[in-house]
C-alpha positions in Angstrom: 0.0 0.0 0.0 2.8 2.5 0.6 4.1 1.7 -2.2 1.5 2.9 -4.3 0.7 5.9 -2.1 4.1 6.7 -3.0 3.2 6.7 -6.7 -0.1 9.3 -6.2 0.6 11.1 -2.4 2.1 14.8 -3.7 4.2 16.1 -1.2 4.0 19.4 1.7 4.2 22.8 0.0 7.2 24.6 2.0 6.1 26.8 4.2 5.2 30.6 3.6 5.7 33.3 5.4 5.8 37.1 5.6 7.9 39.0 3.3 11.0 41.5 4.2 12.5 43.8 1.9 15.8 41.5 0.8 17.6 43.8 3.8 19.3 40.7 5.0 19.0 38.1 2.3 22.2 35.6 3.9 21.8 33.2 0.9 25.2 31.4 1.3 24.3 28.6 -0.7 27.1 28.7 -3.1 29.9 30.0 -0.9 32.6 28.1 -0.9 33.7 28.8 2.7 30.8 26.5 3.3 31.2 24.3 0.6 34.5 23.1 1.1 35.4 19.4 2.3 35.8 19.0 5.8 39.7 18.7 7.2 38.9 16.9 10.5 42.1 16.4 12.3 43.1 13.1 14.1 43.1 13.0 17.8 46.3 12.2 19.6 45.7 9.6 22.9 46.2 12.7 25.2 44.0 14.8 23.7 41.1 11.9 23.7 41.8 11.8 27.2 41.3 15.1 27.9 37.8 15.3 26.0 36.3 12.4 28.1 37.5 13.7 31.1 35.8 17.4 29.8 35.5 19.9 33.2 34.2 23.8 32.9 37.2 24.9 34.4 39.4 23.1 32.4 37.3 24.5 29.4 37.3 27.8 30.3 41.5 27.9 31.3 41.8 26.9 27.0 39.6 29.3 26.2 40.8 32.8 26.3 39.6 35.9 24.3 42.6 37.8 22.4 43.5 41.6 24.1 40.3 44.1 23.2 43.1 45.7 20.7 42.3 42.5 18.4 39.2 41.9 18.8 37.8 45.3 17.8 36.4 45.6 21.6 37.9 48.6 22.3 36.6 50.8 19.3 39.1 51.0 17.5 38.3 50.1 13.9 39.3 46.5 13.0 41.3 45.9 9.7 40.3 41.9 9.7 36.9 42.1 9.0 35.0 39.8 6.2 31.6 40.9 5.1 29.3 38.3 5.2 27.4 37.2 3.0 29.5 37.9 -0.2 26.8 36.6 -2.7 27.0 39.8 -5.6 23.2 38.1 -7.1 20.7 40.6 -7.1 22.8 43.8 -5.9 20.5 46.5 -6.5 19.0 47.1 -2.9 21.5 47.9 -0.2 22.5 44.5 1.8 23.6 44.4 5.6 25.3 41.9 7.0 25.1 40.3 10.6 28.6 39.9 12.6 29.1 39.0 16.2 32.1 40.9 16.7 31.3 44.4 18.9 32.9 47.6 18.5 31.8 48.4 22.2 30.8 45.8 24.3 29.2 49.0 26.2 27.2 50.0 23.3 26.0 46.7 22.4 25.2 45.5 25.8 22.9 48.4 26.3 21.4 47.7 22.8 21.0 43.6 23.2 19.0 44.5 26.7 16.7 46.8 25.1 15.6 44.6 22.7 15.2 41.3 25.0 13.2 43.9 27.5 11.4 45.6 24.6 10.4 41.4 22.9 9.7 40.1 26.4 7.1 42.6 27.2 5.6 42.4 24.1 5.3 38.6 23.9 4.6 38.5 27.9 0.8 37.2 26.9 1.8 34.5 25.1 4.4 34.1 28.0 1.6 33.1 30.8 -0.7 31.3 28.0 2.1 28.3 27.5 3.1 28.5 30.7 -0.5 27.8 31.7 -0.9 25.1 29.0 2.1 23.7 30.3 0.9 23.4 33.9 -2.2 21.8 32.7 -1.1 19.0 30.1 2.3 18.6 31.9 2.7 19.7 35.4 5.7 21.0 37.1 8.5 22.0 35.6 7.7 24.4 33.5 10.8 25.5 32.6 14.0 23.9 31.5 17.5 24.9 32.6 20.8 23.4 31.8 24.6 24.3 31.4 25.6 26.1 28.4 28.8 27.4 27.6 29.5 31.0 27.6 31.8 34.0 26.1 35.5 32.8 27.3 34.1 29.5 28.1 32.0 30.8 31.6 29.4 28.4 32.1 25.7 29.6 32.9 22.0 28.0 32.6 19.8 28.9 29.4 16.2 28.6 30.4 13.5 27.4 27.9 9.5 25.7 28.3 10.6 22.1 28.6 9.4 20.4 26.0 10.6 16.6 26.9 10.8 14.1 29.2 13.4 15.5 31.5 14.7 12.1 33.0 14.7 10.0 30.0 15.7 13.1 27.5 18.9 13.1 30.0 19.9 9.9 29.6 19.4 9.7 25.8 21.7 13.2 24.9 24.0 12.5 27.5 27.1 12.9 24.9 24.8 13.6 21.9 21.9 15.7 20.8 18.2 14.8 21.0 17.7 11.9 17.5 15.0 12.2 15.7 11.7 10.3 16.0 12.8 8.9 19.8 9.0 10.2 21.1 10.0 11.9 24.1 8.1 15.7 23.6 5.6 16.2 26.4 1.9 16.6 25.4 2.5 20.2 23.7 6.4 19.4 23.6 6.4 18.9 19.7 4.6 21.9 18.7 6.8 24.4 21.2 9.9 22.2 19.4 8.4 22.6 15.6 7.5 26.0 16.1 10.6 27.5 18.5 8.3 28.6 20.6 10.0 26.5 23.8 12.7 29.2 23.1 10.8 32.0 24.7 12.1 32.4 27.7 15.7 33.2 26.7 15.1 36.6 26.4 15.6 36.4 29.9 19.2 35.0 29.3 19.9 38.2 26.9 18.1 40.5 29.9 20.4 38.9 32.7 23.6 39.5 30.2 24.4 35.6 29.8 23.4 36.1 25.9 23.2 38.2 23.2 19.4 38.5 20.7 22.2 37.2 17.9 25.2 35.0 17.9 26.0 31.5 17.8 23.9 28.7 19.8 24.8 27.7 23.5 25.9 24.6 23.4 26.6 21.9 26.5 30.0 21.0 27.6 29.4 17.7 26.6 28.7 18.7 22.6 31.5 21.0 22.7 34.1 18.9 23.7 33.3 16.0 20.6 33.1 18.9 18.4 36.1 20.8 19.4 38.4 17.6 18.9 36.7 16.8 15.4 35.8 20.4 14.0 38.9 22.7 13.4 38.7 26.0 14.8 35.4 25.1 16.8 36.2 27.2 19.7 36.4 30.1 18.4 32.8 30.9 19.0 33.4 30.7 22.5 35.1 34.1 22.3 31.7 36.0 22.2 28.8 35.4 23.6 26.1 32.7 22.4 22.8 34.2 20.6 19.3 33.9 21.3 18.6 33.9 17.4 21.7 32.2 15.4 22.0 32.6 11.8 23.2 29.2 11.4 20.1 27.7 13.3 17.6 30.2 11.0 19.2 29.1 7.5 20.1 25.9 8.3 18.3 22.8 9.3 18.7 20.7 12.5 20.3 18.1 10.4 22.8 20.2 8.4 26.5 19.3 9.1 28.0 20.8 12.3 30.9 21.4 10.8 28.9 23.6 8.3 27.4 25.7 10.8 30.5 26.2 12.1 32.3 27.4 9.1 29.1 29.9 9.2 29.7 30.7 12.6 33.5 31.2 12.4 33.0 33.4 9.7 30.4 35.5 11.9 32.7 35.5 15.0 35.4 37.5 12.6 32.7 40.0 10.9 31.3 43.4 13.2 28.3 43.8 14.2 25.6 45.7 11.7 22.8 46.6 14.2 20.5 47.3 11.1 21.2 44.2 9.7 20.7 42.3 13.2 17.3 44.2 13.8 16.0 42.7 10.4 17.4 38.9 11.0 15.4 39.3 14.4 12.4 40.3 12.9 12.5 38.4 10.1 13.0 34.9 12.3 9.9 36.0 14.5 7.4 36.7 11.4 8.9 33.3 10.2 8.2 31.7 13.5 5.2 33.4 13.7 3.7 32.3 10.2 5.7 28.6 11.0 3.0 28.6 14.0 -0.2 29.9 12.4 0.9 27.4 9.5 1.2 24.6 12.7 -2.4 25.2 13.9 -4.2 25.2 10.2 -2.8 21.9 9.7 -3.6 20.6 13.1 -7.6 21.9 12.7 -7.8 21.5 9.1 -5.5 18.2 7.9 -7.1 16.4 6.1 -8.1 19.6 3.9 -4.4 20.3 3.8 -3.7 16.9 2.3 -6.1 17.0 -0.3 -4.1 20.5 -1.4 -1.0 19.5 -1.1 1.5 20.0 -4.7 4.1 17.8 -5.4 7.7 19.2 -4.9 8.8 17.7 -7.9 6.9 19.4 -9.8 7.2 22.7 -8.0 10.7 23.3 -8.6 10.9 21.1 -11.9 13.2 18.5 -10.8 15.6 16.2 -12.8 18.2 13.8 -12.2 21.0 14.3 -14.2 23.5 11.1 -13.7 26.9 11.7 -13.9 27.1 10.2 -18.0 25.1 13.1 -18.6 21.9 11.3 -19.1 18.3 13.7 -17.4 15.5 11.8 -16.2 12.7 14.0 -14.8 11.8 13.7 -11.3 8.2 12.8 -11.4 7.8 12.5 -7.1 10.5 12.7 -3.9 10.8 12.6 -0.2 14.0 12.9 2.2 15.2 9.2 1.2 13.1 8.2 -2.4 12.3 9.4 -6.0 9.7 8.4 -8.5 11.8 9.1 -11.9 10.0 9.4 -15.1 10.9 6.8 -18.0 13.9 5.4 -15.3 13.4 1.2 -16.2 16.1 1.2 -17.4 18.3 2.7 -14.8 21.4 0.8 -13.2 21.7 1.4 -9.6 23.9 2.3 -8.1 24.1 5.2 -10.0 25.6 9.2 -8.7 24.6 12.8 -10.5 22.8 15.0 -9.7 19.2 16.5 -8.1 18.6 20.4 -9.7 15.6 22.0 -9.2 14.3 25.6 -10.1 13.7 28.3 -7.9 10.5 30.2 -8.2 12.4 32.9 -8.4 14.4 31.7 -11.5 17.6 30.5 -9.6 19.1 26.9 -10.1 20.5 24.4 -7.0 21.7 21.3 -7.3 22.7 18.8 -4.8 25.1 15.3 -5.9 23.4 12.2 -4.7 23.4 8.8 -5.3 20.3 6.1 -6.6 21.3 3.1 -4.5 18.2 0.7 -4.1 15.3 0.1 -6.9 12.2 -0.1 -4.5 9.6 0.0 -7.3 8.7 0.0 -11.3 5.4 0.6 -12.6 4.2 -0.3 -15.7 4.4 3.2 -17.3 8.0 3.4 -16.9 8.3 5.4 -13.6 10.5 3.8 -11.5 10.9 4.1 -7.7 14.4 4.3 -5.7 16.1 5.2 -2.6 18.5 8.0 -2.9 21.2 10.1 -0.3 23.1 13.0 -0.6 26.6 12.3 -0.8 28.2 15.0 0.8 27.0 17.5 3.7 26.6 20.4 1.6 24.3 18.4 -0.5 22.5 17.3 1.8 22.3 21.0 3.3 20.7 21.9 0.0 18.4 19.5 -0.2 16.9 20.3 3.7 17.4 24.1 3.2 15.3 24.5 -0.5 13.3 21.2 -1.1 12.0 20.3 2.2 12.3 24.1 3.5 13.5 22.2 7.1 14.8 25.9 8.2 13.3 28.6 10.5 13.5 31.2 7.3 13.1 29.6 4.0 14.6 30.9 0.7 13.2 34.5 -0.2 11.3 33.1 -3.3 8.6 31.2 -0.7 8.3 34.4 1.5 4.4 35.0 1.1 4.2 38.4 -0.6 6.5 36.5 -3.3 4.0 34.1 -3.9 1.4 36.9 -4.1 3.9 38.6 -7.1 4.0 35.5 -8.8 0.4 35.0 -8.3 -0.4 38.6 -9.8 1.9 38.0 -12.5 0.5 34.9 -13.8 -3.5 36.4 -13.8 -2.0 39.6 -15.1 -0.2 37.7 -18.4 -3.1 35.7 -18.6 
C-alpha cells in the first residue's frame, strides 16, 4: 500500500511566510567557505583523554579571548573584518550583514538588553498562556534549565518551556543531541519544538547578560568537547557570547553538518556587528516563526483539507536527475530518502549525479546524490528508488530548499513572493 501511495501522495508545499524587503538576504548557498570538504584532524591519545575527562574549568583555562586591541572591543576600527554574505546576485537594494564581533561591548550591551526587555514585554501574553498550557497537560517544571557554555568559556544556565521528558531526555543526549523520532516531547512538547516557541524564555538569558538576541547557539559541555576535537577551529565561538537567534540555526536545518554551521559561525565570529542588519534577522526569524506557528495550527484543525491540497515538490521546482554520464530523467515524485523518476526502467543502480531543481524565483540548486536501491517499477515506466546525498553540503541543499527544514526559507517562498507571482501569472493571462 505505501508503495502505491508513493506513486499518487504529492508532497508538503514549504512553508510561507511574511515577506521582508531583501535587507538581509544571507543566501550562502554557493559560498565556498561553506562548501569546502571537511579537514577533520586526528586526535592524539592525550587529547582523547582530555575530552572524556571534559570539566568547565578546564574549558574555560583553554579558552581565552585575544586583548580588546584584536578583537575590535575597544573601538578601534578592526582591519580583519570579512563581510558576510559575499553573494554579488541581485545587488540592487543595499545588503547588511550580521557579525558577532562588537565595536563596544558597552554599546552593544545596552542595545541587546533593550531589545530582549522591549520582545519580552511584548510577547509576555503569550508568555503566561504556555506557561499555563504547560501546567495543565504537563505539570511542574515548567521550565527547562541546563549548562551552556558562555563567552570565554563561563558556564551559565539557558532557560526554555521544557518540552521533553526531563529524566529520559537526560539519559538519551548524555554525549549527543536529541535523534529524531525517539518520542519523548511532552503533550505540547512537539509543537513548542516545531515552532521554537520552547525558546521563549531566553530573552531572559539576553536580559540577565548571559546572551546576546544574535550570535552563535549555547551549546553543553558535553557537545562542545566531541566537536572541538573533530571540527577545526570550533572554539572560536566561545570568544563571544552565544545568541538567542543564530544565523546558522535560522538558514540551516537541524540536520545540516556541524561542521557547516561552524564554518558559518566562524565566519560571523570575525565579521562586526551591523545593528540594522541584526534588527532585520530578528524580525525576520519572528514573522517566520510566527507564520511557522499559524501554519502549525491550520494543519492541526484542518488536515485532512491540507492533504487534499497539497502539490508535489517535484513538480514545484521542476526537478531532474542528471547522472553523472550526462543522461536527465525527470523527477516525477520525492521525499528525504526516495524518488519516482519518469521513464527510469532502465536505470542501473547504483548510480551518482545529480538532483537540480528551479527556484520560483528563477535561480538553479543542485545537490550530488546517489540512486542506490530500486524499491519500485510501474508499468508506465516510472520507476521508484532510494536515494542520499553524498556529501553535507548536499545534503544541506536539499533540507534548506526542497524540504524548506529551516526557520526562514529561501526569499522566493516568502508570502508576498507568492502573491507577485500570483499577480503576474493572472496579469499575463
Amino acid at each position: 500500500m505505501r508503495q502505491i501511495l508513493l506513486f499518487f501522495w504529492r508532497g508538503v508545499p514549504p512553508l510561507g511566510s511574511l515577506s521582508l524587503p531583501r535587507i538581509f538576504p544571507m543566501d550562502f548557498s554557493t559560498n565556498n567557505d561553506l562548501k569546502r570538504s571537511n579537514s577533520y584532524s586526528s586526535i592524539d591519545e592525550t587529547s582523547s583523554r582530555r575530552f572524556s575527562n571534559f570539566n568547565a574549568s578546564q574549558y574555560r583555562t583553554d579558552l581565552t579571548s585575544p586583548p580588546a586591541s584584536e578583537t575590535g572591543f575597544a573601538g578601534a576600527p578592526s582591519t580583519q573584518t570579512t563581510a558576510w554574505p559575499a553573494s554579488g546576485r541581485r545587488g540592487s537594494k543595499p545588503r547588511f550583514s550580521v557579525g558577532f564581533r562588537p565595536r563596544s561591548r558597552f554599546v552593544y550591551r545596552a542595545y541587546n538588553f533593550a531589545i530582549a526587555m522591549t520582545l519580552f514585554l511584548m510577547v509576555l501574553p503569550l508568555f503566561l498562556v504556555i506557561t499555563a498550557l504547560l501546567a495543565l497537560t504537563q505539570g511542574a517544571p515548567i521550565f527547562y534549565r541546563g549548562p551552556r557554555i558562555g563567552e570565554n568559556g563561563k558556564l551559565f544556565d539557558v532557560y526554555k518551556f521544557r518540552s521533553l521528558d526531563t529524566a529520559k531526555a537526560a539519559k538519551l543526549t548524555k554525549d549527543k543531541v536529541l535523534p529524531k523520532g525517539t518520542g519523548l516531547e511532552t503533550p505540547m512538547g512537539l509543537f513548542l519544538r516545531e515552532t521554537r516557541l520552547d525558546e521563549i524564555p531566553q530573552l531572559l538569558n539576553v536580559i540577565k547578560g548571559d546572551m546576546n538576541m544574535c550570535g552563535p547557539r549555547p551549546v553543553r559541555p558535553e557537545i562542545a568537547a566531541q566537536y572541538s576535537a573533530t571540527i577545526p577551529d570550533y572554539e572560536r565561538r566561545f570568544r563571544v557570547k552565544p545568541g538567542m537567534i543564530g544565523p546558522a540555526q535560522a538558514f540551516m536545518s537541524h540536520g545540516t553538518s556541524k561542521a557547516i554551521r561552524s564554518r558559518l559561525n566562524n565566519k560571523l565570529c570575525r565579521t562586526e556587528v551591523s545593528y540594522l542588519g541584526e534588527i532585520s534577522l530578528v524580525f525576520l526569524v519572528g514573522a517566520c516563526v510566527l507564520a511557522r506557528t499559524v501554519a502549525r495550527i491550520g494543519s492541526l484543525a484542518f488536515g485532512k483539507r491540507a492533504e487534499r491540497a497539497e502539490v508535489a515538490r517535484a513538480r514545484v521546482y521542476d526537478m531532474r536527475f542528471v547522472s553523472d554520464d550526462g543522461q536527465s530523467r525527470a523527477v516525477f515524485w520525492v521525499d528525504e530518502d526516495q524518488l519516482i523518476l519518469d521513464q527510469g526502467n532502465a536505470l542501473n543502480v547504483p548510480l551518482s549525479g545529480r538532483l537540480t531543481m528551479l527556484l520560483p524565483d528563477g535561480q538553479t540548486r543542485s545537490a550530488a546524490v546517489e540512486l542506490s536501491t530500486v524499491q519500485a517499477i510501474a508499468p508506465n515506466g516510472r520507476i521508484q528508488v532510494a536515494y542520499a546525498a553524498k556529501t553535507e553540503f548536499s545534503a544541506h541543499i536539499l533540507s534548506r530548499y526542497l524540504f524548506q527544514a529551516v526557520v526562514v526559507p529561501h526569499r522566493s517562498e516568502f508570502l508576498l513572493a507568492k502573491m507577485r507571482r500570483a499577480f503576474a501569472r493572472s496579469k499575463a493571462a
